[in-house]
C-alpha positions, 0 to 999 in steps of 0.5 A: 500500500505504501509503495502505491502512495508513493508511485501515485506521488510521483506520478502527481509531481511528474503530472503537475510538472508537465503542466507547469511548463511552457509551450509554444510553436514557430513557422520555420517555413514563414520565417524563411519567406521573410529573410531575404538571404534565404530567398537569394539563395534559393534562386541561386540553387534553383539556378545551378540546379538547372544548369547542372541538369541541362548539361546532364540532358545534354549528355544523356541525348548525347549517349541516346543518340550513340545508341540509335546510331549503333543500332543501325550501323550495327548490321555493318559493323564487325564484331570488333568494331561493335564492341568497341562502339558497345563500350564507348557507349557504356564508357558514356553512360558511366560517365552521366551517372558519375556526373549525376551522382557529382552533381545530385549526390548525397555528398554533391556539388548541390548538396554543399552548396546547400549547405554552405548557403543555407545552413548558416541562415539555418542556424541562425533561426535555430540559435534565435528560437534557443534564445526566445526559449532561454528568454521566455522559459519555454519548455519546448518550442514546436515547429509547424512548418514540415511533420509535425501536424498540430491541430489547433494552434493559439497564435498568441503562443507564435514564436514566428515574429519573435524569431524574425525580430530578433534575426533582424527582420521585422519591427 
């Protein structure tokens, strides 16, 4: 009976403490519209992305048209001759996929430049928001923007603004 009292205790604590805390939200998908570095880089990656991806079709018409070229020329082509087209045009494709892969990798020239764009930017909202929290004694501070689906939310809780205000954005 004791050890009921005492686990029903701390289940209390641990209830009314939960509810003794702060919570709050931000947007980060509208803070990000609002910074303008955010935007700039963005374009810029649209613009590489775009590049990146002409030359890859360029390449890739390139290599079908070897191919469509092979395939009619090869009734008069010697065994020789046809592996050695065969293999300039497997050579190609290798090629494509290796510069597709360096381009739109994992670890790509995009995903860097990703990185070295937008992250700094990133990090800046995130050091904001950790700031407002430290400031505002928010327990935790939820982000609306991408996953996580919250039903109702009181907008006077918005951190949104706060974080724009204090990266320098808004008055």
């Amino acid at each position: 009976m004791r050890k009921l009292l005492i686990i029903t205790g701390i289940l209390l604590l641990a209830v009314a403490s939960a509810f003794a805390q702060k919570f709050a939200f931000v947007d980060t998908e509208y803070i990000l519209e609002n910074i303008p570095a955010y935007k700039a880089a963005q374009e810029q990656l649209d613009q590489l992305s775009g590049q990146y991806q002409k030359e890859l079709e360029s390449m890739h018409a390139e290599t079908e048209q070897m191919y469509k070229d092979f395939q009619a020329e090869s009734v008069l082509l010697s065994d020789e001759m046809k592996r050695k087209r065969e293999d300039v045009i497997i050579s190609k494709e290798k090629e494509y996929k290796e510069l597709q892969r360096k381009y739109f990798g994992r670890d790509g020239d995009l995903f860097k430049k990703r990185q070295g764009l937008v992250k700094p930017i990133q990090d800046d909202i995130f050091n904001a928001i950790q700031d407002i929290s430290t400031e505002g004694n928010y327990a935790i501070i939820f982000d609306k923007a991408n996953g996580i689906t919250l039903i109702y939310t009181n907008p006077k809780f918005d951190l949104s603004d706060q974080v724009l205000v204090k990266l320098g954005y808004k008055n």
